[in-house]
VEXROKOL-639493 format. One record per residue (C-alpha): x, y, z; residue in three letters. Coordinates in pm, whole numbers, padded with zeros to 5 digits, always signed. Each point is the difference from the previous one (the first is absolute). Example, Ala and Ser with C-alpha at 12.3 -4.5 7.8 and 13.67 -1.06 7.14 Angstrom:
+01230-00450+00780ALA
+00137+00344-00066SER
//
This chain:
+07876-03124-03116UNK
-00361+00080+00061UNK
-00227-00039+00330UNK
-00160-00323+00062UNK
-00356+00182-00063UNK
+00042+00203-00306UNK
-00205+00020-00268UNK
+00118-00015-00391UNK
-00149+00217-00243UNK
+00037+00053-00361UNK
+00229+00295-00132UNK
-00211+00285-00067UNK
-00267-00076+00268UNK
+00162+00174+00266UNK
+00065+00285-00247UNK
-00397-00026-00084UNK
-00081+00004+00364UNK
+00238+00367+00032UNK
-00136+00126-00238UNK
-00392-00058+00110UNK
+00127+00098+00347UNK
+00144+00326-00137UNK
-00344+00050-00210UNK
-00191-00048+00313UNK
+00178+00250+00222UNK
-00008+00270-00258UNK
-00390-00030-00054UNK
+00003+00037+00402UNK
+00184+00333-00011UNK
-00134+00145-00290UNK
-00329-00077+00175UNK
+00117+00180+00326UNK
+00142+00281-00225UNK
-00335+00039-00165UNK
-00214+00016+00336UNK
+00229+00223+00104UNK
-00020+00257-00398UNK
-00385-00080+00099UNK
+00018+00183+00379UNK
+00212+00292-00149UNK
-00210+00050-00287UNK
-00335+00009+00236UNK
+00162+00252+00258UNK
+00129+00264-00316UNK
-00304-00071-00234UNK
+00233-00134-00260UNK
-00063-00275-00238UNK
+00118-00299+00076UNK
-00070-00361-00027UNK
-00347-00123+00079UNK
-00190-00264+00223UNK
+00002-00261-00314UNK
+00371+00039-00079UNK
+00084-00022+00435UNK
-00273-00316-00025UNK
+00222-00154-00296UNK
+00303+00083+00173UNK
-00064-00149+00319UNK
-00184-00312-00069UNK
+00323-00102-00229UNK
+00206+00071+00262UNK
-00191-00205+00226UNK
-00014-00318-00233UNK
+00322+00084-00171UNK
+00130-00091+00433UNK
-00193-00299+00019UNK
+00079-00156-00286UNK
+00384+00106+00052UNK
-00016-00158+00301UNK
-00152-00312-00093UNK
+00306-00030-00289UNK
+00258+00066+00234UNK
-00132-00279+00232UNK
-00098-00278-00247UNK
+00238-00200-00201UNK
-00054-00122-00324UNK
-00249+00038-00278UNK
-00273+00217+00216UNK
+00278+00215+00145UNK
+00118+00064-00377UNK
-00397+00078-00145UNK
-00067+00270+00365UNK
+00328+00135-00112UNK
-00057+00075-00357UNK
-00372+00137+00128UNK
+00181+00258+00170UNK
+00148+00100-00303UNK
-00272+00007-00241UNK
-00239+00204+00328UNK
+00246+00259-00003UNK
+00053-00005-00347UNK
-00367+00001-00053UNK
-00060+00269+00231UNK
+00288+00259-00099UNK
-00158-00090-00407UNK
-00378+00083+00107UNK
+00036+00317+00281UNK
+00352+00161-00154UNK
-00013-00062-00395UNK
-00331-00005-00142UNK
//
């Protein structure tokens, strides 16, 4: 039996919505994990990543969050698209600052 107030979803959109959720936290803490390469490599004169690659970093973590949140918190179609934006941010991201 289910509670009087829950909401029904499709098969595979609470799967998409873990797996967007997953995506988002990672960008967050390879963000963090980059500041951080960033203050070592300042203090010991080492090479490490630079203001662009911390700028890319961060500002997908930050949207990568917002749009997480808004798919966790709206059913249906919208919830589905902010979802599948996470994906393809990260996605996009790790392509542009890691492979090319």
């Amino acid at each position: 039996m289910g509670s009087a107030g829950a909401v029904r979803t499709r098969p595979g959109v609470g799967l998409l919505r873990g797996l967007s959720g997953v995506s988002a936290a990672g960008m967050v803490v390879l963000a963090v994990v980059l500041a951080g390469a960033w203050v070592i490599a300042t203090r010991t004169g080492s090479p490490g990543p630079g203001a662009a690659t911390l700028g890319w970093h961060a500002g997908a973590a930050v949207l990568a969050t917002a749009l997480q949140v808004y798919a966790d918190r709206t059913p249906g179609a919208r919830g589905v698209v902010a979802a599948i934006a996470v994906i393809a941010l990260v996605g996009t991201v790790f392509a542009v600052q890691w492979l090319l």
